[in-house]
C-alpha positions in Angstrom: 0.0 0.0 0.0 2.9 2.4 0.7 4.2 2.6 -2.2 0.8 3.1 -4.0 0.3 6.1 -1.8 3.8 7.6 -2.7 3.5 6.9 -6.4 0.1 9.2 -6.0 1.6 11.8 -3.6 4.6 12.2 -6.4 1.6 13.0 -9.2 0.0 14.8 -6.8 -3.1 12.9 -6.6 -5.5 13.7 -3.6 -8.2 11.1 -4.2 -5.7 8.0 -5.4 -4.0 8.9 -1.9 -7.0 9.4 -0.1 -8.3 6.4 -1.5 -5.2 4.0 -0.5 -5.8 5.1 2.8 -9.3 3.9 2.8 -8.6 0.5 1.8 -6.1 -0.5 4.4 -8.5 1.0 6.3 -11.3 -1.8 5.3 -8.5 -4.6 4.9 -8.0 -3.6 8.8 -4.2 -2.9 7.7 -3.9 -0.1 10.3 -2.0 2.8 8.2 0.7 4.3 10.4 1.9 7.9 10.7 4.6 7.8 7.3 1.2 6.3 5.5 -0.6 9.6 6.5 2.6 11.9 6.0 2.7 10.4 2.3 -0.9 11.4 1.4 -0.8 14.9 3.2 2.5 15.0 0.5 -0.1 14.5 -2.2 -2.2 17.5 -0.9 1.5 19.8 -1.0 1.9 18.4 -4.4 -1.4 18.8 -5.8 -2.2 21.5 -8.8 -4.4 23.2 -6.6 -2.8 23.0 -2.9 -5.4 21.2 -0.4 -5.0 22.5 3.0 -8.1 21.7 4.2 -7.7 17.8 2.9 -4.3 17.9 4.2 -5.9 19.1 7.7 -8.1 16.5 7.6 -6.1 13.7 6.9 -3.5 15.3 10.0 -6.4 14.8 12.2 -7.2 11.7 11.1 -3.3 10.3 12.0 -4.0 12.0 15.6 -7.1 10.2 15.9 -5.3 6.9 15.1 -3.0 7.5 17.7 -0.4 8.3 15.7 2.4 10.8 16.5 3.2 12.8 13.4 6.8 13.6 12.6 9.2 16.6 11.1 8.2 15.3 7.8 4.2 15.1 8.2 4.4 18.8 9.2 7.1 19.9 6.5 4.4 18.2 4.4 1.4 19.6 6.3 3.2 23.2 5.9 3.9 22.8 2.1 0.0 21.8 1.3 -0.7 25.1 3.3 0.7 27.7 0.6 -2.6 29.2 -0.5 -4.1 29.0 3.0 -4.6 32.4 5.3 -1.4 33.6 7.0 -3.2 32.3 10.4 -3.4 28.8 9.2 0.5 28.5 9.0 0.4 29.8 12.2 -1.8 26.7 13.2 1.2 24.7 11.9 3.5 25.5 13.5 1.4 25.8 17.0 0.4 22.0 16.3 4.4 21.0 15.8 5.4 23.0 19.0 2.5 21.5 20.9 4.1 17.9 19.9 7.7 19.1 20.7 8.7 18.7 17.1 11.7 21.2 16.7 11.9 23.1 12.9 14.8 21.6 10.6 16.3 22.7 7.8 13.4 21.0 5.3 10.9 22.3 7.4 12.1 25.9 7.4 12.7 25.7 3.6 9.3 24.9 3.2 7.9 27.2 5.3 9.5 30.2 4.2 8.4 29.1 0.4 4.8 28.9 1.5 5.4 32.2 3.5 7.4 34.6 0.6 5.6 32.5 -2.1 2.8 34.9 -1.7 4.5 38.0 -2.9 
């Protein structure tokens, strides 16, 4: 399943993602937290960035008991670039909350989405 979910996150494909997800879902295959990180990527990637489906997918991982990582909020960030300026805020208030400390990916990503609306 994981690498069905990266083939669609690399095309940027939402619903193929989305729809991966689902089916481990009803196979009982519990997705963990890089299966959720993968499809949020699709969301960054997409034509038309999905912040709202990449916020929803987050939740879903923190519903599962999942602990997201740098990369599900560098990826969380990225899918945020045509969201309101208080929305990255939100980001980066959900990675403090969980501890997770900025790297270099993160920031790069970050400051894109941020000075990519100039």
């Amino acid at each position: 399943f994981g690498a069905r979910i990266d083939a669609a996150a690399e095309e940027g494909d939402v619903l193929a993602a989305a729809t991966v997800l689902e089916m481990m879902q009803n196979e009982t295959c519990d997705p963990e937290m890089h299966h959720f990180s993968s499809a949020i990527n699709a969301c960054r990637r997409a034509t038309i960035p999905r912040h709202l489906t990449a916020q929803f997918l987050f939740q879903k991982a923190l519903q599962a008991g999942l602990k997201p990582s740098i990369a599900t909020f560098t990826n969380l960030m990225g899918a945020h670039r045509d969201a309101p300026l208080e929305k990255l805020e939100s980001v980066r208030s959900q990675m403090a909350e969980w501890g997770i400390k900025a790297d270099r990916v993160f920031l790069e990503s970050y400051m894109f989405v941020l000075f990519g609306r100039m």
